[in-house]
KETI-897833 format. One record per residue (C-alpha): x, y, z; residue in three letters; residue number from 0; chain. Coordinates in Angstrom, 3 decimals. Example, Ala and Ser with C-alpha at 12.3 -4.5 7.8 and 13.67 -1.06 7.14 Angstrom:
// KETI-897833
<px:12.300 | py:-4.500 | pz:7.800 | res:ala | n:0 | chain:A> $
<px:13.670 | py:-1.060 | pz:7.140 | res:ser | n:1 | chain:A> $
// end
This chain:
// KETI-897833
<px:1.915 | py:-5.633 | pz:-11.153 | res:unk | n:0 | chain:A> $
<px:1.944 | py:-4.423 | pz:-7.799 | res:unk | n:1 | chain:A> $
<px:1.983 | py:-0.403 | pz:-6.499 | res:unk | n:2 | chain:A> $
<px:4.002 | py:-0.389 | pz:-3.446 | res:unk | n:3 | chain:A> $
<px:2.978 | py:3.163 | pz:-1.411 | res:unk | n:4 | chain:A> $
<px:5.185 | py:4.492 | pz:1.123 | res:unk | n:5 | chain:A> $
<px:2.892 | py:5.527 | pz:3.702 | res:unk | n:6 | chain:A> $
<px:4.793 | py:5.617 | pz:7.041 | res:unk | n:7 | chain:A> $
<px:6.420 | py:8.474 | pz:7.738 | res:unk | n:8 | chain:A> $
<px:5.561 | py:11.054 | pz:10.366 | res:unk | n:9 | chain:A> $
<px:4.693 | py:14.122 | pz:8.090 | res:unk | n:10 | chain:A> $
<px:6.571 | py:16.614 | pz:10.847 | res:unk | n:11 | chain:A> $
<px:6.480 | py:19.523 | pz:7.810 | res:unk | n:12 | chain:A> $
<px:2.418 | py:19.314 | pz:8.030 | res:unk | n:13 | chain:A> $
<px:2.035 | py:18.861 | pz:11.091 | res:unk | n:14 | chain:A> $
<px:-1.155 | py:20.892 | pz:11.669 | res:unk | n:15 | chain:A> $
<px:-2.745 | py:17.521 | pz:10.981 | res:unk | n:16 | chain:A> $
<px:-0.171 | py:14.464 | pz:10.703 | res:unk | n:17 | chain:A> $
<px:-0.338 | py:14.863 | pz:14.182 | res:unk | n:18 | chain:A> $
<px:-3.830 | py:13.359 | pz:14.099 | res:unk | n:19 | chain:A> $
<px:-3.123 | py:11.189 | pz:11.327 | res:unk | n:20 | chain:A> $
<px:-0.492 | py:9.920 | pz:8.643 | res:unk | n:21 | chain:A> $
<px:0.072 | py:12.126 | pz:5.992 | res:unk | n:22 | chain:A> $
<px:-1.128 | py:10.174 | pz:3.666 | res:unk | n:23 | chain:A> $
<px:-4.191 | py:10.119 | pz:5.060 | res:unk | n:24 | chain:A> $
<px:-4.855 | py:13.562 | pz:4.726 | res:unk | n:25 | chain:A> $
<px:-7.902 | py:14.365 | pz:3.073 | res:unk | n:26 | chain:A> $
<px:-8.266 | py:16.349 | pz:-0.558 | res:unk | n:27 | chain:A> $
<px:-11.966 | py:17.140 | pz:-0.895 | res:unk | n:28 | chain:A> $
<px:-13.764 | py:13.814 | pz:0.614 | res:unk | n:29 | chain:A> $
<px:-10.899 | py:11.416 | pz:0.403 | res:unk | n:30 | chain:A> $
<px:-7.116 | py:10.670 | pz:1.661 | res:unk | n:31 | chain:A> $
<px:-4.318 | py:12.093 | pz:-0.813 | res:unk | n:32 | chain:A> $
<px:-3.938 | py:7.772 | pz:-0.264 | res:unk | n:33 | chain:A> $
<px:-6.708 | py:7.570 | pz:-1.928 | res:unk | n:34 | chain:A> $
<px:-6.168 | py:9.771 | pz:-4.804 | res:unk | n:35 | chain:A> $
<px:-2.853 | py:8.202 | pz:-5.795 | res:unk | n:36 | chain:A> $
<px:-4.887 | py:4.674 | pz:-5.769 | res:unk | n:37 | chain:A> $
<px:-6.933 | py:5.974 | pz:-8.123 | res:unk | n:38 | chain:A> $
<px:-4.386 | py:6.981 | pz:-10.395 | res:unk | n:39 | chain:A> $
<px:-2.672 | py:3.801 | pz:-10.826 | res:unk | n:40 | chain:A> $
<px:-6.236 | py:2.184 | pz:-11.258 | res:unk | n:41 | chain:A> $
<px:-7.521 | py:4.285 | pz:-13.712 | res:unk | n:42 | chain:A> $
<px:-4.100 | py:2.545 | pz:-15.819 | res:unk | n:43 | chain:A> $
<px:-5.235 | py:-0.628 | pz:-14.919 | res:unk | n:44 | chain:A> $
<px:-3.352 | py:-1.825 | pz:-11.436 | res:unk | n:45 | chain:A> $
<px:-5.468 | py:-2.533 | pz:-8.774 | res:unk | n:46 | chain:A> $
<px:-3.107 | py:-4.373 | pz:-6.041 | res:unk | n:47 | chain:A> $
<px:-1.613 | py:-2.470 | pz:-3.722 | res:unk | n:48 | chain:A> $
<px:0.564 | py:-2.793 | pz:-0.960 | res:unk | n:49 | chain:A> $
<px:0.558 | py:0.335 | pz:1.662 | res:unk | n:50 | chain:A> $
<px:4.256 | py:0.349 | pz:3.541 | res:unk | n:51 | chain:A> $
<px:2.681 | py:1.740 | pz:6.975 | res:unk | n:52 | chain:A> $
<px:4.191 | py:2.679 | pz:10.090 | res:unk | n:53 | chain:A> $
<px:3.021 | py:5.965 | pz:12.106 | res:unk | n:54 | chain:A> $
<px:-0.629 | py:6.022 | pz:13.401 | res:unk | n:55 | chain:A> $
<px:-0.805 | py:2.831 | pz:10.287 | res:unk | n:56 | chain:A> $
<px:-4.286 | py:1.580 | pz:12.324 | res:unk | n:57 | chain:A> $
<px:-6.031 | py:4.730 | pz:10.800 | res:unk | n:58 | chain:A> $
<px:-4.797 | py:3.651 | pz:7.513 | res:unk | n:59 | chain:A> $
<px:-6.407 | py:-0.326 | pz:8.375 | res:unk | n:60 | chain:A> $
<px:-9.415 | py:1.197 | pz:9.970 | res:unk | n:61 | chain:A> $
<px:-9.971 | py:3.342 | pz:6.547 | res:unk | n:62 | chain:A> $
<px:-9.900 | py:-0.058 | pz:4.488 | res:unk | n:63 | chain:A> $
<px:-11.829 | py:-2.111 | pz:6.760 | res:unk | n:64 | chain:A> $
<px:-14.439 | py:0.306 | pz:6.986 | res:unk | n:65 | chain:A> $
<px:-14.271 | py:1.516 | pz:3.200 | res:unk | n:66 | chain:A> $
<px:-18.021 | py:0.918 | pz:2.280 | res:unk | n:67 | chain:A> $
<px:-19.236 | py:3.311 | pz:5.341 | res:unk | n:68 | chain:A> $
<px:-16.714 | py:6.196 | pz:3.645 | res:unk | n:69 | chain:A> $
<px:-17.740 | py:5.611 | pz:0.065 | res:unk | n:70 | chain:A> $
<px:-21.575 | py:3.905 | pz:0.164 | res:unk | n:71 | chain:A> $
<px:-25.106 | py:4.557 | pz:1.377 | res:unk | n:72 | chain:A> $
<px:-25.637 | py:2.837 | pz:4.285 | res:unk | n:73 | chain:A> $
<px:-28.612 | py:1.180 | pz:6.182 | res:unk | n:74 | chain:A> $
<px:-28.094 | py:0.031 | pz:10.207 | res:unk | n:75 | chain:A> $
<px:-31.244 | py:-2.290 | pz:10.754 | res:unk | n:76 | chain:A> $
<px:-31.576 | py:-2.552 | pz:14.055 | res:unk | n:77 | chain:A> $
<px:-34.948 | py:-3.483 | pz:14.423 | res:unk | n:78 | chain:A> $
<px:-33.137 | py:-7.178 | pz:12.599 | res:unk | n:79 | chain:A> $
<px:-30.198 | py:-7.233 | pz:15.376 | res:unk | n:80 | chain:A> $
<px:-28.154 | py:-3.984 | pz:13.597 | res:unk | n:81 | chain:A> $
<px:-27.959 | py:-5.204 | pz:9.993 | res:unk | n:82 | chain:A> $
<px:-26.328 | py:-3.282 | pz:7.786 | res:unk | n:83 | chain:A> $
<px:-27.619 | py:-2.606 | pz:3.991 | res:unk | n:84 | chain:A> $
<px:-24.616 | py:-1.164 | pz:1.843 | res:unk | n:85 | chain:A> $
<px:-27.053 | py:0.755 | pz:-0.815 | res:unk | n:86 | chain:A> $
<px:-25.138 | py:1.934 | pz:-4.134 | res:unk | n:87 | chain:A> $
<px:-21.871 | py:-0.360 | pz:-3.508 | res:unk | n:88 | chain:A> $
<px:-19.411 | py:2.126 | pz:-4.544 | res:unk | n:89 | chain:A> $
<px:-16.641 | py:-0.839 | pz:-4.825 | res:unk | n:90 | chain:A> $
<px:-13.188 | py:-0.523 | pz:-6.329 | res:unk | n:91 | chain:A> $
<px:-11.385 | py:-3.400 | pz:-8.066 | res:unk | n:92 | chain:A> $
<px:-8.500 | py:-3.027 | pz:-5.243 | res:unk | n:93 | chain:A> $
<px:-6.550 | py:-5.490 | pz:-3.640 | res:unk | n:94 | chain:A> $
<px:-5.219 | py:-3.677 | pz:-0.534 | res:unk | n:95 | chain:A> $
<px:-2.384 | py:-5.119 | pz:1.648 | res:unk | n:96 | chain:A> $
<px:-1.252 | py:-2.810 | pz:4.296 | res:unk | n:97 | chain:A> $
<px:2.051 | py:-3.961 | pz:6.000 | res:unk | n:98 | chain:A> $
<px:3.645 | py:-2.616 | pz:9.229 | res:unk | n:99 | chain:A> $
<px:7.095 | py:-1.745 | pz:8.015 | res:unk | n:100 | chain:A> $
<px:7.730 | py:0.019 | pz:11.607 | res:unk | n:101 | chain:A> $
<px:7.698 | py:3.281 | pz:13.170 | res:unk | n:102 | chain:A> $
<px:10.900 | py:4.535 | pz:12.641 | res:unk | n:103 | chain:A> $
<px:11.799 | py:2.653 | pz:9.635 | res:unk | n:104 | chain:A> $
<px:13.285 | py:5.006 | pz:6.692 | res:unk | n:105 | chain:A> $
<px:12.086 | py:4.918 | pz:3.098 | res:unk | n:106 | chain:A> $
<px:14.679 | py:2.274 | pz:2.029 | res:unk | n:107 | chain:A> $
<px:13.879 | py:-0.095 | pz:4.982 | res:unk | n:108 | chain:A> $
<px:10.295 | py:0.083 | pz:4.435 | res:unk | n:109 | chain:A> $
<px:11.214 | py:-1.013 | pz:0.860 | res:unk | n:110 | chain:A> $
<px:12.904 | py:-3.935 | pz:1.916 | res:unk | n:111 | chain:A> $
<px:10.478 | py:-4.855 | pz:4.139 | res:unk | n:112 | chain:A> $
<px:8.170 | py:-5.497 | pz:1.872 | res:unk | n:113 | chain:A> $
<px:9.926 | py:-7.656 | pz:-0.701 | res:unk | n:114 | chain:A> $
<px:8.571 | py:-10.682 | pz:0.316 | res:unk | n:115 | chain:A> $
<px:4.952 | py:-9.460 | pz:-0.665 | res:unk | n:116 | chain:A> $
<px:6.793 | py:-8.332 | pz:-4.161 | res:unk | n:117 | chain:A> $
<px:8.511 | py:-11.667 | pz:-4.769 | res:unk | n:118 | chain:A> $
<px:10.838 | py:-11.350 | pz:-8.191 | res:unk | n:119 | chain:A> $
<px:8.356 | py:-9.133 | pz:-10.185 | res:unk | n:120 | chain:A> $
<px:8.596 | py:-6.001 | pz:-11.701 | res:unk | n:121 | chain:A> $
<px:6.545 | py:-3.016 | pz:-9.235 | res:unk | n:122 | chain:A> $
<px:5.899 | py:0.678 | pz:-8.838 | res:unk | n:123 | chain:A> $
<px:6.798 | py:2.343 | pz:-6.453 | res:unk | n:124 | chain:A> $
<px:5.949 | py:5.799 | pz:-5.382 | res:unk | n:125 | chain:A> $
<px:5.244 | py:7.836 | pz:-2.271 | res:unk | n:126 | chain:A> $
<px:1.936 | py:8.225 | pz:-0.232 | res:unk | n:127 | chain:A> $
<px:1.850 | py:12.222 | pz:-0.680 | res:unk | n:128 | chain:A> $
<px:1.968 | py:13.228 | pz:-4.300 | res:unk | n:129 | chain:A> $
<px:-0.492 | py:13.679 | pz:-7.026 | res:unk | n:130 | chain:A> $
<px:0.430 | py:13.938 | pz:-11.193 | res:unk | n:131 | chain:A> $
<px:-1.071 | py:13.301 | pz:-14.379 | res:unk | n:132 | chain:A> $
<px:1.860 | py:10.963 | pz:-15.083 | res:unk | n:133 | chain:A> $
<px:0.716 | py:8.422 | pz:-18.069 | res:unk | n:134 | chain:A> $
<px:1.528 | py:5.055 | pz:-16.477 | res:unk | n:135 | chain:A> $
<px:1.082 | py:3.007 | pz:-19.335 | res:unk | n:136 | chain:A> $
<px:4.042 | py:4.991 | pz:-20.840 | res:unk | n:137 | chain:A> $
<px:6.062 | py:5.118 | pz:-17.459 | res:unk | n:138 | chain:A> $
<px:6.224 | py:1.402 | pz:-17.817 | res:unk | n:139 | chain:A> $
<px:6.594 | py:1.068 | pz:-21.974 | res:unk | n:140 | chain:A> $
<px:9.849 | py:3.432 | pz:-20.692 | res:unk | n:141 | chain:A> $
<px:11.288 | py:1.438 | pz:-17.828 | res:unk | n:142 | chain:A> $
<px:10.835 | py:-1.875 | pz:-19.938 | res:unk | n:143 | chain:A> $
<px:12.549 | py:-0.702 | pz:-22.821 | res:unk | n:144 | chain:A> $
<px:15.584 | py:1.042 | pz:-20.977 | res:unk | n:145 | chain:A> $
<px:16.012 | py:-2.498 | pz:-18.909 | res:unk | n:146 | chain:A> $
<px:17.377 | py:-0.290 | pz:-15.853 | res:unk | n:147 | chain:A> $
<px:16.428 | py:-1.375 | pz:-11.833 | res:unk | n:148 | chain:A> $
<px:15.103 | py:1.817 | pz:-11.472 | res:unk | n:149 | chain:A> $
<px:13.109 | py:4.354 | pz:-13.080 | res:unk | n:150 | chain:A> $
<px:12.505 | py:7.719 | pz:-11.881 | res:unk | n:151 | chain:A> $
<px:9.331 | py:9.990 | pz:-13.093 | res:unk | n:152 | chain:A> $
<px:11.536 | py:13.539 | pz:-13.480 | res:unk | n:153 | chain:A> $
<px:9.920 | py:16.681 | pz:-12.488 | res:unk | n:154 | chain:A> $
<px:10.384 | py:20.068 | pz:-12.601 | res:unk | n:155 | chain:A> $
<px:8.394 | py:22.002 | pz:-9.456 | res:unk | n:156 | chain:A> $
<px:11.669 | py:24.658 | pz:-9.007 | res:unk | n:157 | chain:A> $
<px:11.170 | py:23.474 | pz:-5.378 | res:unk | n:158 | chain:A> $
<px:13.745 | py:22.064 | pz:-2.522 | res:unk | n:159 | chain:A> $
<px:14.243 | py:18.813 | pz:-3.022 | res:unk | n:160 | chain:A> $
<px:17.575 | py:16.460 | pz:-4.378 | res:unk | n:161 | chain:A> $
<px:17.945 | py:17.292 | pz:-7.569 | res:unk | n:162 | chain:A> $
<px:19.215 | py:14.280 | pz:-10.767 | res:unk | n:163 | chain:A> $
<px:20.544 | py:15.170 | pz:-14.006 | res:unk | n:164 | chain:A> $
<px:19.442 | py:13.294 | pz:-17.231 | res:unk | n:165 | chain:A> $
<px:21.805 | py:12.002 | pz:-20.441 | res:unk | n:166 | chain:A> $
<px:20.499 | py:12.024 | pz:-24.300 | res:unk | n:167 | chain:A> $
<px:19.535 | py:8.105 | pz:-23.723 | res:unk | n:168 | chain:A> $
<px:17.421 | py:9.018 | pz:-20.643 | res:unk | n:169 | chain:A> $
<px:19.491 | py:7.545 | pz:-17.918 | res:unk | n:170 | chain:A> $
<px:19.934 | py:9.568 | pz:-14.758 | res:unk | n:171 | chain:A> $
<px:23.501 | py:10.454 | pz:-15.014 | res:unk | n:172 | chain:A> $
<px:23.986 | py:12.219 | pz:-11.582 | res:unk | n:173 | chain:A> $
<px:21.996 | py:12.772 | pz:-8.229 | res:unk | n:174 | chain:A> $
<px:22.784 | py:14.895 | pz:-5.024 | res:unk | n:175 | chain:A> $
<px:20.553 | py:16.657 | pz:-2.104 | res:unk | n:176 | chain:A> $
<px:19.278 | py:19.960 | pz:-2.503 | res:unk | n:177 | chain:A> $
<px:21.038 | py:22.819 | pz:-2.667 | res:unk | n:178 | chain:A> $
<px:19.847 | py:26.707 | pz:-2.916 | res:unk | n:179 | chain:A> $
<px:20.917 | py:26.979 | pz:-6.134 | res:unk | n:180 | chain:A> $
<px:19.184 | py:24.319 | pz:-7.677 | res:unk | n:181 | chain:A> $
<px:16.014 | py:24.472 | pz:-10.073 | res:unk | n:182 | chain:A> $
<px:16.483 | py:21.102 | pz:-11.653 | res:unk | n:183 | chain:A> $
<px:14.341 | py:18.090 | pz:-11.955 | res:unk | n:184 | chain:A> $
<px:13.710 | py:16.019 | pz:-9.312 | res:unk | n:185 | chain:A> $
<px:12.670 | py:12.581 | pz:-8.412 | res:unk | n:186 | chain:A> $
<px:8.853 | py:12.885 | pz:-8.330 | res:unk | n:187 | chain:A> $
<px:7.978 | py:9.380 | pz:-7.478 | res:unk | n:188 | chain:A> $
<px:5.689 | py:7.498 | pz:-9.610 | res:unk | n:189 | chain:A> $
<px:8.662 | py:4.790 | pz:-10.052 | res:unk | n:190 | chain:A> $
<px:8.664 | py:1.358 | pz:-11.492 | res:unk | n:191 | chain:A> $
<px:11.332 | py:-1.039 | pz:-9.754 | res:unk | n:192 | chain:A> $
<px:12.672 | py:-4.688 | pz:-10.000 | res:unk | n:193 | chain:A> $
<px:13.710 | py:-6.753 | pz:-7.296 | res:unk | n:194 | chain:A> $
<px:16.914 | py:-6.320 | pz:-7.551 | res:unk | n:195 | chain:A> $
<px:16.374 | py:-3.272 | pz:-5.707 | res:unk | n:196 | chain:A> $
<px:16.470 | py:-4.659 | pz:-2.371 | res:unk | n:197 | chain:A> $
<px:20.229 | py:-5.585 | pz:-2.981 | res:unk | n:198 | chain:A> $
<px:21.095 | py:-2.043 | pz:-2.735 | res:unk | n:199 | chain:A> $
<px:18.797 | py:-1.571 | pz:0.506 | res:unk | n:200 | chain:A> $
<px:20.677 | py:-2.386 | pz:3.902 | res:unk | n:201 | chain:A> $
<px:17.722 | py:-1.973 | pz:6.797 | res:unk | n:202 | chain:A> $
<px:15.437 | py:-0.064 | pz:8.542 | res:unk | n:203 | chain:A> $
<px:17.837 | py:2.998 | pz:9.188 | res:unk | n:204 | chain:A> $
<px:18.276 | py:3.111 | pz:5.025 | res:unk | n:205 | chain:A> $
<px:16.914 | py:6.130 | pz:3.220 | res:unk | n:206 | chain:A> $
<px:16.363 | py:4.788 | pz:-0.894 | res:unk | n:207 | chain:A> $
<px:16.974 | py:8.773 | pz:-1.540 | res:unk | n:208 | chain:A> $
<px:20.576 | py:8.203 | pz:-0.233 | res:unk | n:209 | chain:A> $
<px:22.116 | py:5.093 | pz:-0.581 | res:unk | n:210 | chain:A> $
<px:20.956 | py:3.170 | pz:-2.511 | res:unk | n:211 | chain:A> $
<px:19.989 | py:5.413 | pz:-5.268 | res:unk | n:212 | chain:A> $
<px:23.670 | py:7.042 | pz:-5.223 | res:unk | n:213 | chain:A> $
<px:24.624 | py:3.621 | pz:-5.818 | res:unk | n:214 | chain:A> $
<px:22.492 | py:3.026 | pz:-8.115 | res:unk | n:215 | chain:A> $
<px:23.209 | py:5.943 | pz:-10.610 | res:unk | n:216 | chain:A> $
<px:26.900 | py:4.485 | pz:-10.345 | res:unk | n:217 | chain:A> $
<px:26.368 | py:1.522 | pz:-11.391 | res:unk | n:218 | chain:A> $
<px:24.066 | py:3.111 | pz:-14.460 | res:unk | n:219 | chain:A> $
<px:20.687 | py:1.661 | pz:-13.319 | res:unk | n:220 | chain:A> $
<px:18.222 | py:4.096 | pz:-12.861 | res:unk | n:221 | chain:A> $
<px:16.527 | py:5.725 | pz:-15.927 | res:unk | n:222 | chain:A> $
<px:14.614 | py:8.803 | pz:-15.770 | res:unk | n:223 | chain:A> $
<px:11.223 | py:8.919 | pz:-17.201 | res:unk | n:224 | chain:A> $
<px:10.826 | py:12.931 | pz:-17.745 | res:unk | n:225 | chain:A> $
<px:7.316 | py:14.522 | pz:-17.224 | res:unk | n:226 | chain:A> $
<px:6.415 | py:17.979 | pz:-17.882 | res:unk | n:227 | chain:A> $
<px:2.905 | py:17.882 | pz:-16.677 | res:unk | n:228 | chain:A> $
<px:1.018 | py:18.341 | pz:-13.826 | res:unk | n:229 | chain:A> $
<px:3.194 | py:17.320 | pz:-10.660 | res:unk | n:230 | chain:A> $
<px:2.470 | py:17.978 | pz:-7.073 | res:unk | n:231 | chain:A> $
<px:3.570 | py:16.847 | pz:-3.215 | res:unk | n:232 | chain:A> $
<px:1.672 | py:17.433 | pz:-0.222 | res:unk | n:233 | chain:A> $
<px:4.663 | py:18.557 | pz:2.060 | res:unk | n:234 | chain:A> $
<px:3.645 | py:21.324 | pz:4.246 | res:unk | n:235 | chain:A> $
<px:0.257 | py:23.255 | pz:4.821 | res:unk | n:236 | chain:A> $
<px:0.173 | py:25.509 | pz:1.861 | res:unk | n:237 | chain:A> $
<px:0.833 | py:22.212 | pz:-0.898 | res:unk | n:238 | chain:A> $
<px:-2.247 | py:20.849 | pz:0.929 | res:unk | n:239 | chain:A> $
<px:-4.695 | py:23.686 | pz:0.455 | res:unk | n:240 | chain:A> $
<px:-3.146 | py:24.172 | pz:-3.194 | res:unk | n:241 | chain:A> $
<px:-4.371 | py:20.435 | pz:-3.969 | res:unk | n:242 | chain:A> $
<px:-7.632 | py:21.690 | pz:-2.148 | res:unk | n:243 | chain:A> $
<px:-8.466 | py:24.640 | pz:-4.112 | res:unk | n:244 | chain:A> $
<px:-7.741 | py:22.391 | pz:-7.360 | res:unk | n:245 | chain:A> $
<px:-9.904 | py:19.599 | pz:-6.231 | res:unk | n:246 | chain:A> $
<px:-13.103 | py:22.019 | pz:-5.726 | res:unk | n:247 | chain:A> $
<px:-12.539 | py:24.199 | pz:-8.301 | res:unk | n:248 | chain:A> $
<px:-12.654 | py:21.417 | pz:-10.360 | res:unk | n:249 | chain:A> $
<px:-9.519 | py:21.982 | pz:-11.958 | res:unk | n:250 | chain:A> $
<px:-7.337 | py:18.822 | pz:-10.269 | res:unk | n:251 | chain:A> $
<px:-5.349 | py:17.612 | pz:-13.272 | res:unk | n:252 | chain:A> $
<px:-4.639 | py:14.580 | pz:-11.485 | res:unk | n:253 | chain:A> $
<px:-7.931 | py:13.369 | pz:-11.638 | res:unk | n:254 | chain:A> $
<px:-7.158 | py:11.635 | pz:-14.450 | res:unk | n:255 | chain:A> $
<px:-10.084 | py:8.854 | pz:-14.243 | res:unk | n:256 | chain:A> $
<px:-13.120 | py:10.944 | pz:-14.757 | res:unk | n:257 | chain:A> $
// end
């Protein structure tokens, strides 16, 4: 199966350093959030990725292309015409396909644009800023056996985002923006999708939070896959040097393959 990141956006609530970079390319400790999530979904056992970019996305190629220099010991020979010696290959089992889904596209359109890299197979699907110690394996055992389009991981962070509601079979039964009032669960990414997803999608200008997933819950397809751990999203400065603080001290709960 394929993880499909969204990885495009401008990240204008963190802007301290999206302006220098995608948000997803933000670094926890040593390493992109990107990476992080990557590792996540590996850990489970899926290695091929495909990276929706779009904003500054030739930091996100140049980060691939160049992965042994982040990750490996390295040896320039120039005395043999600039050879380079990659010592302690710290390799991955990643396939990484990083598509241009544009620079203004929304989250629905970059969807779309990559279906033809998705084909008519089953995917996840999550976004390029948030860490968990969702249990993928079970994420997908829960999507196969509710048969829906869509499943959601549902959190609970008491935050400001759109909230969804949940009936006793575990579909999503309801879903609206934020509203003050709220303290509900949430879509926390960390989805699993099939194809016929990109019916719902019109274009570029098509947010999947809108939409398509009110549409969606209508027509009963989107299950909720509830998840009372460890949940977090990189939105502004302070989320970052939460993440941070966890990641030194240690303590990330996400960090779920060591």
């Amino acid at each position: 199966m394929k993880v499909v990141i969204l990885a495009g956006g401008f990240g204008t609530r963190i802007s301290e350093e999206s302006y220098l970079k995608p948000k997803p390319m933000i670094e926890i400790g040593d390493a992109p959030i990107l990476w992080h999530i990557m590792k996540i979904f590996s850990f489970y056992g899926f290695h091929d990725f495909l990276i929706c970019a779009g904003y500054k996305q030739q930091i996100i190629k140049e980060y691939f292309a160049n992965y042994y220099l982040h990750k490996s010991d390295v040896t320039f020979d120039f005395a043999k015409g600039g050879n380079m010696i990659v010592h302690n290959n710290a390799s991955e089992q990643w396939k990484v396909t990083i598509v241009d889904t544009g620079y203004h596209t929304m989250t629905g359109g970059r969807i779309k644009r990559i279906a033809k890299y998705v084909e008519n197979e089953t995917f996840f699907l999550t976004y390029g800023d948030g860490v968990a110690d969702v249990n993928i394996n079970k994420l997908l055992e829960y999507h196969n056996a509710h048969k829906k389009i869509l499943t959601v991981t549902a959190v609970n962070p008491g935050q400001r985002f759109g909230v969804l509601g949940l009936d006793r079979e575990g579909n999503v039964s309801r879903f609206h923006e934020k509203r003050s009032k709220d303290a509900e669960l949430i879509n926390g990414g960390f989805m699993v999708a099939e194809p016929q997803i990109f019916d719902y999608i019109d274009g570029d200008s098509t947010f999947l939070e809108k939409e398509p997933l009110e549409r969606l819950v209508r027509d009963r397809e989107v299950a909720g896959f509830r998840h009372d751990g460890f949940w977090q999203c990189m939105d502004t400065q302070r989320d970052k040097e939460r993440l941070e603080m966890l990641w030194q001290d240690n303590q990330a709960p996400w960090k779920v393959w060591e």
